[in-house]
C-alpha positions as CSV (number, residue, x, y, z in Angstrom):
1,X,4.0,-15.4,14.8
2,X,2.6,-17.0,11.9
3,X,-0.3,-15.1,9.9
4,X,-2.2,-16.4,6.7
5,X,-4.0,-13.7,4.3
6,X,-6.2,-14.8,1.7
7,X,-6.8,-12.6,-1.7
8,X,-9.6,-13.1,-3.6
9,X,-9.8,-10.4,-6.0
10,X,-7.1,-7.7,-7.2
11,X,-7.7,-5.5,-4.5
12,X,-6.9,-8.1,-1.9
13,X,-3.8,-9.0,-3.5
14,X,-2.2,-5.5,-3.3
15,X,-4.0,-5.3,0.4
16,X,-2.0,-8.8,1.1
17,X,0.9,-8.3,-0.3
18,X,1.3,-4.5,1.4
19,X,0.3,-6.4,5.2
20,X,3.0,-9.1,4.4
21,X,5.7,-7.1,3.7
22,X,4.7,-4.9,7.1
23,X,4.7,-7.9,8.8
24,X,7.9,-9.8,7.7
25,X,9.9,-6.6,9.0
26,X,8.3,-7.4,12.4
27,X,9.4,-11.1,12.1
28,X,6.5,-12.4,11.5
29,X,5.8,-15.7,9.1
30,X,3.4,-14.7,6.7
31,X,0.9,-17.2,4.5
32,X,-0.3,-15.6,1.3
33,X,-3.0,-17.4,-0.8
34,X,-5.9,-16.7,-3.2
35,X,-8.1,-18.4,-5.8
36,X,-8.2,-18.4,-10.1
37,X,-9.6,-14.9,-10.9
38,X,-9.0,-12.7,-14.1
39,X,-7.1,-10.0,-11.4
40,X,-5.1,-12.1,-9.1
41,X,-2.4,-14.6,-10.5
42,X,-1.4,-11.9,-12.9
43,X,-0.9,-8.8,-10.4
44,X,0.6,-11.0,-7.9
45,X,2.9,-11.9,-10.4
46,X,3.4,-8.1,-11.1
47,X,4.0,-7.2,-7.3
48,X,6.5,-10.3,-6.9
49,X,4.8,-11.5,-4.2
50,X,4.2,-15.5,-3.7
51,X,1.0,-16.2,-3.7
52,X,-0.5,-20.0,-3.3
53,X,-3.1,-20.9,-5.9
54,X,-6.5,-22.5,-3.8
55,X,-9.3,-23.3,-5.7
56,X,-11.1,-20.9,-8.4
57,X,-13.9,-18.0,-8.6
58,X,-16.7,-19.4,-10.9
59,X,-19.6,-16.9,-11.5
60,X,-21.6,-19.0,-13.5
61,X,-24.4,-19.5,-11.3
62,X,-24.9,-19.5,-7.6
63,X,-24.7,-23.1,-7.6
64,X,-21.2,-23.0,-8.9
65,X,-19.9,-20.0,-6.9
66,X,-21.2,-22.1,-3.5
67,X,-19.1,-25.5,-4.5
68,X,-16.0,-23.7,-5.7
69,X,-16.3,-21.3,-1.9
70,X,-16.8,-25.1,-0.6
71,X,-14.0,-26.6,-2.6
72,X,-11.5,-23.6,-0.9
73,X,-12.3,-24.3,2.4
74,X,-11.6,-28.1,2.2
75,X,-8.3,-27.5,0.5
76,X,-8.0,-24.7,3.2
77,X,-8.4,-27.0,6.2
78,X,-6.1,-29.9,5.0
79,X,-3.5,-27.1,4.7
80,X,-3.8,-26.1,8.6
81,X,-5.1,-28.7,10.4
82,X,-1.9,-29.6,11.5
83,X,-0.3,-26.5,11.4
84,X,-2.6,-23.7,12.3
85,X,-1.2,-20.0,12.3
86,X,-2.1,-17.9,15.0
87,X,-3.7,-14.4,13.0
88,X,-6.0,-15.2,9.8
89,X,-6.6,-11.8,7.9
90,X,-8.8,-11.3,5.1
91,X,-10.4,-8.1,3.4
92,X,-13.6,-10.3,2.3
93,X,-12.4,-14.0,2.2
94,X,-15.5,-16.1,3.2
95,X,-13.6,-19.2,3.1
96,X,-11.0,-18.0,5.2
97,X,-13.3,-16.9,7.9
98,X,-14.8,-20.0,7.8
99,X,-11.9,-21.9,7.7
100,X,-10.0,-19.7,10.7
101,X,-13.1,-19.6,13.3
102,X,-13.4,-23.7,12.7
103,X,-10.1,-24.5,13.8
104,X,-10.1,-21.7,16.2
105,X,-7.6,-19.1,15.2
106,X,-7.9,-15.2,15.5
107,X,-9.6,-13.6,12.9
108,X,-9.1,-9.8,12.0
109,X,-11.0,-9.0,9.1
110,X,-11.0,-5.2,7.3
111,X,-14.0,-3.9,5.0
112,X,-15.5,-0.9,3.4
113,X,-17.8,-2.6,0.7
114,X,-21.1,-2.0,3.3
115,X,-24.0,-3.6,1.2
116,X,-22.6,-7.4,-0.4
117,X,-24.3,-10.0,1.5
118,X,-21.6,-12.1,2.2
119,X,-20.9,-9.8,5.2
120,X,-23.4,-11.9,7.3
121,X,-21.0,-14.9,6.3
122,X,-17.7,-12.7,7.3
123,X,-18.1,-10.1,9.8
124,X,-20.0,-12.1,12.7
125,X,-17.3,-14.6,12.2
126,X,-13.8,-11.9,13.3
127,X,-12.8,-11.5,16.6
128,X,-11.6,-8.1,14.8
129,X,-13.1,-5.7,12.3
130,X,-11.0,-2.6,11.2
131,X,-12.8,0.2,9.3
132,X,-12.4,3.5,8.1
133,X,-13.7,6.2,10.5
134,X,-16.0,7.1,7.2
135,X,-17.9,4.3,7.8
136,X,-20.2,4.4,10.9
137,X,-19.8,1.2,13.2
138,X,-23.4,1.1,13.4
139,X,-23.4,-0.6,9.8
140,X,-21.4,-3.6,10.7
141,X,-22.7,-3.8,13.7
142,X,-25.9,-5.1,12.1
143,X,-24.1,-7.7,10.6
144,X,-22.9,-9.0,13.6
145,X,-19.7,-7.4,14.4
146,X,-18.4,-7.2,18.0
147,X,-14.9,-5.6,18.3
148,X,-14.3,-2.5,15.3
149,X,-11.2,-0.5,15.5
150,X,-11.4,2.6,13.5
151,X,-8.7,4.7,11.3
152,X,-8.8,8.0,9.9
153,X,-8.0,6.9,6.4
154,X,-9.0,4.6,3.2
155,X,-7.9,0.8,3.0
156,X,-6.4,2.4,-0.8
157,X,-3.7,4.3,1.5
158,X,-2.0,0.7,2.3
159,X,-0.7,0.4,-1.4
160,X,-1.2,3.8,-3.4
161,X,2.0,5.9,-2.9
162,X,2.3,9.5,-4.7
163,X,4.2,8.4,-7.2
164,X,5.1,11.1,-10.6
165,X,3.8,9.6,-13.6
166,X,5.8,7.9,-16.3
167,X,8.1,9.4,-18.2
168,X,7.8,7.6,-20.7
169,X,3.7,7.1,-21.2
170,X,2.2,4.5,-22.8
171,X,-1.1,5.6,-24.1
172,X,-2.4,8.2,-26.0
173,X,-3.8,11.4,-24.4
174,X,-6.1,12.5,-23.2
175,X,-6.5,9.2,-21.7
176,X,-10.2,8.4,-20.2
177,X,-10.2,4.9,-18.4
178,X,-13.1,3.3,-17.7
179,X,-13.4,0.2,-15.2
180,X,-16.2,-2.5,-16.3
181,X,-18.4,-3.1,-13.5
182,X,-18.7,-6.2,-11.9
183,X,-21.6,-7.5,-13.4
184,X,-21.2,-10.7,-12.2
185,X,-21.2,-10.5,-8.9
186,X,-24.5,-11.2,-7.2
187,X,-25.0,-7.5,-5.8
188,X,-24.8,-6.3,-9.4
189,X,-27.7,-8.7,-10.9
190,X,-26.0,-9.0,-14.1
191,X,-26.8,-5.5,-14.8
192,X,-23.8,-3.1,-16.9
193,X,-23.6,0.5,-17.7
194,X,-20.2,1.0,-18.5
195,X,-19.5,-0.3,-21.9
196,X,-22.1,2.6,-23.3
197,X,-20.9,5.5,-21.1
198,X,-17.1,4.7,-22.6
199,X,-18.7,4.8,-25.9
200,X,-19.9,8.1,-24.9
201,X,-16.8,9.4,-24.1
202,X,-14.6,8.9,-27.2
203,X,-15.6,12.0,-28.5
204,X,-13.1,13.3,-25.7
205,X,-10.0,11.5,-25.9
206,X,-8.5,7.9,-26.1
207,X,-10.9,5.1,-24.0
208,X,-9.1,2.6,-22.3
209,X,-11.8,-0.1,-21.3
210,X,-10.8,-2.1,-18.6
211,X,-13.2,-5.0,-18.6
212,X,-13.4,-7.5,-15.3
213,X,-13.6,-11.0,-17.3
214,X,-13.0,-12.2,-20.8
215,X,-10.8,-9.5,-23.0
216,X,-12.8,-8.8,-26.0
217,X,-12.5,-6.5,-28.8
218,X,-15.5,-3.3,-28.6
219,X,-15.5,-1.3,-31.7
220,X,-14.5,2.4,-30.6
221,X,-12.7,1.3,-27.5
222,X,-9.1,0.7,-26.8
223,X,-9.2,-2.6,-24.8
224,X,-5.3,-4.0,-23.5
225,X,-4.6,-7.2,-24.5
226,X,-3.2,-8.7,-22.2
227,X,-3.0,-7.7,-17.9
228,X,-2.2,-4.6,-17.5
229,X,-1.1,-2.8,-13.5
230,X,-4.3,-0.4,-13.1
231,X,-2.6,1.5,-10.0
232,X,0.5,2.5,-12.6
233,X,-2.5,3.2,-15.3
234,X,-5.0,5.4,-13.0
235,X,-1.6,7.5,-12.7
236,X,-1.1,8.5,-16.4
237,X,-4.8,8.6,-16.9
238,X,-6.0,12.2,-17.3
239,X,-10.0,10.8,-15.9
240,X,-10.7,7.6,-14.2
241,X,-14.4,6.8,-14.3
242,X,-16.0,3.8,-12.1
243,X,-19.4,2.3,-10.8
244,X,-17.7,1.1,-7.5
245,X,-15.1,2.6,-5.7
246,X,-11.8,1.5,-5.4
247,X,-9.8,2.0,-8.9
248,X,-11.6,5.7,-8.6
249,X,-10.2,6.4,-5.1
250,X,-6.8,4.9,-6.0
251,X,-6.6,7.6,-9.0
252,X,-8.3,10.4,-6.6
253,X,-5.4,9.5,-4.2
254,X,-2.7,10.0,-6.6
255,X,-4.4,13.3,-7.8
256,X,-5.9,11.7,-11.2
257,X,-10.1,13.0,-11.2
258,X,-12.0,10.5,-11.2
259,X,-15.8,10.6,-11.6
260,X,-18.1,7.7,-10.2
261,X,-21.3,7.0,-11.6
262,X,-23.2,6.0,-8.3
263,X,-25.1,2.7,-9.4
264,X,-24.5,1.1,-6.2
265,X,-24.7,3.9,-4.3
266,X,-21.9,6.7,-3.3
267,X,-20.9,5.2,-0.2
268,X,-19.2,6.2,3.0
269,X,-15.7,5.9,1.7
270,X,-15.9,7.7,-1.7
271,X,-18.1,10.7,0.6
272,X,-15.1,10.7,2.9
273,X,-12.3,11.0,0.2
274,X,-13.9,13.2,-1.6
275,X,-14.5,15.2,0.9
276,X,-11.2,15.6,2.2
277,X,-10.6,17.5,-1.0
278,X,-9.5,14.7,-3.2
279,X,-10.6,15.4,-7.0
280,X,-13.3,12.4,-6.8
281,X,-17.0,13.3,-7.6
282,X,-20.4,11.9,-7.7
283,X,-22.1,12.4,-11.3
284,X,-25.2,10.7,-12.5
285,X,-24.8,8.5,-15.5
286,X,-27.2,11.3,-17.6
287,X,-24.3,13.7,-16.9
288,X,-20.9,11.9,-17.1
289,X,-20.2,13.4,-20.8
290,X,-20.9,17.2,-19.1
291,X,-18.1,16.5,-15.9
292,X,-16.0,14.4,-17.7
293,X,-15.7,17.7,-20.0
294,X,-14.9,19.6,-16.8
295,X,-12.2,17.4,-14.9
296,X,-10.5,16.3,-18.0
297,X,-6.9,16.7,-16.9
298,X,-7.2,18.8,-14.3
299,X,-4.7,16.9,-12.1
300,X,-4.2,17.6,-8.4
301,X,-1.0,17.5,-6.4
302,X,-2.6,15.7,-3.1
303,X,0.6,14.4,-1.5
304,X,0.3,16.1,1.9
305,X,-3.3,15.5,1.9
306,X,-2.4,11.7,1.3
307,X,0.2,12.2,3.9
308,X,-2.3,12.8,6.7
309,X,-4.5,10.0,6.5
310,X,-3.8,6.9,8.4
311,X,-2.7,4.0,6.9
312,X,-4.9,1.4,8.0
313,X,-1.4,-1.0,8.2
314,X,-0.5,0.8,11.6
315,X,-3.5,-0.4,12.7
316,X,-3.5,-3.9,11.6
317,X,0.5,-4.6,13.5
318,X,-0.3,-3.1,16.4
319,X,-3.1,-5.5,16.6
320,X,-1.4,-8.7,15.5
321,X,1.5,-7.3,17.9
322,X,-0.8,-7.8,20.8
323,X,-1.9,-11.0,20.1
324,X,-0.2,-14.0,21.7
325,X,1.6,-16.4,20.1
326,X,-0.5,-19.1,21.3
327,X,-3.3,-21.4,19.3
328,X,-6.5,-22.6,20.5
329,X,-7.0,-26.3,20.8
């Protein structure tokens, strides 16, 4: 059985590089590609995992984002029009979806981030679409999605393991990190909160600044120079503090509290962790100085809690497992 993932941010990268090595112990051949991004190259690097370089992410304008999403699928179908593998798998890969449902191969396609319009592009497009039970199917069924298999867990539980923190740590404490939203992104309409919140919260401890794009020097905050792991960093962190979602619910699930500041909305997924009793909160940006004060530190063994969810990579082999090993014509 051969299966191709494509990565097009961080996340996808640890989400590919978990469903790979899954897979390769059940025999199967597995693909891994992505595109030029500020988190990929680097963590794939970091994870050891080979990933094959296709095309580039270019926010500059719309104009540019469309031809270089154009550029990846042309480079995408000289790569398997001879060869086609029989499971494409994506966590958000427009091109790939594209790509897979041209030359008629099975597409199962996993998602929690409910309100980014490329959804109509992806999820009417996958014979397949795996969710947490947190979200209700009813949401991507308006975008088009036929088939949705459920799990009682978080895509994060695929990669985050309770690991102890470092023995040796590398930062000062109390560590605060902060993740830059992605400002860039068309949802976001160039719109960023997060550089003056850090500022706000130097007063408490160290600030590591994490930003998304270019690596540049802001007076009062500690910014790395070079790539740094963000799983291994949410661990020492003694706060983690996020617009979106994921970097916050992979500290939450390693017991690091971590605050998001709902700009784009709570969502299903962050109501669900947090909920199960994982130290991840809701605070309005007017308040983050007053939690942040609360939760600083206050650390959180959740390793049986993080021991019940499901891990969403049961789901996905069982359903590559039934597939056959056959390609359409």
């Amino acid at each position: 059985m051969k299966v191709w993932f494509d990565a097009c941010t961080g996340k996808h990268i640890r989400y590919g590089a978990a469903i790979a090595k899954r897979l390769r112990q059940k025999g199967c051949q597995v693909i891994l590609t992505t595109r030029e991004h500020p988190d990929t190259i680097n963590l794939a690097q970091v994870l050891g995992e080979k990933f094959q370089v296709v095309g580039k992410y270019d926010p500059t304008s719309l104009a540019t984002r469309f031809r270089a999403s154009i550029e990846r699928e042309l480079r995408f179908y000289e790569m398997f029009k001879d060869d086609k593998p029989h499971v494409a798998v994506s966590h958000g890969s427009v091109e790939l979806c594209r790509t897979a449902f041209g030359l008629g191969v099975q597409i199962i396609c996993t998602g929690d981030t409910t309100y980014v319009k490329a959804n109509r592009l992806i999820v009417p497009l996958a014979d397949t679409m795996i969710i947490s039970k947190a979200i209700p199917k009813r949401v991507y069924r308006r975008y088009g999605a036929q088939n949705i298999v459920q799990f009682d867990g978080v895509d994060e539980v695929a990669w985050v393991c309770p690991l102890k923190r470092e023995e040796s740590e590398r930062y000062e404490h109390p560590l605060i990190v902060v993740r830059q939203s992605e400002f860039k992104a068309t949802y976001m309409k160039g719109t960023d909160a997060t550089v003056d919140i850090a500022r706000k919260l130097t007063s408490l401890g160290n600030v590591l600044f994490l930003p998304r794009y270019k690596k540049e020097e802001i007076e009062g905050l500690t910014v790395p120079e070079g790539f740094v792991d963000s799983l291994s960093l949410v661990r020492e962190a003694d706060l983690v503090i996020s617009v979106g979602g994921t970097i916050a619910r992979e500290a939450a699930l390693q017991g690091t509290p971590s605050i998001v500041v709902p700009i784009l909305g709570w969502g299903y997924v962050n109501d669900y962790v947090s909920g199960k009793g994982f130290p991840l909160f809701k605070v309005r940006q007017s308040d983050v100085l007053k939690y942040a004060k609360k939760h600083l530190g206050r650390r959180m063994d959740v390793r049986e809690m993080l021991a019940d969810l499901e891990n969403p990579l049961d789901v996905i082999e069982a359903i590559i497992e039934r597939k056959p090993a056959t390609r359409k014509n």
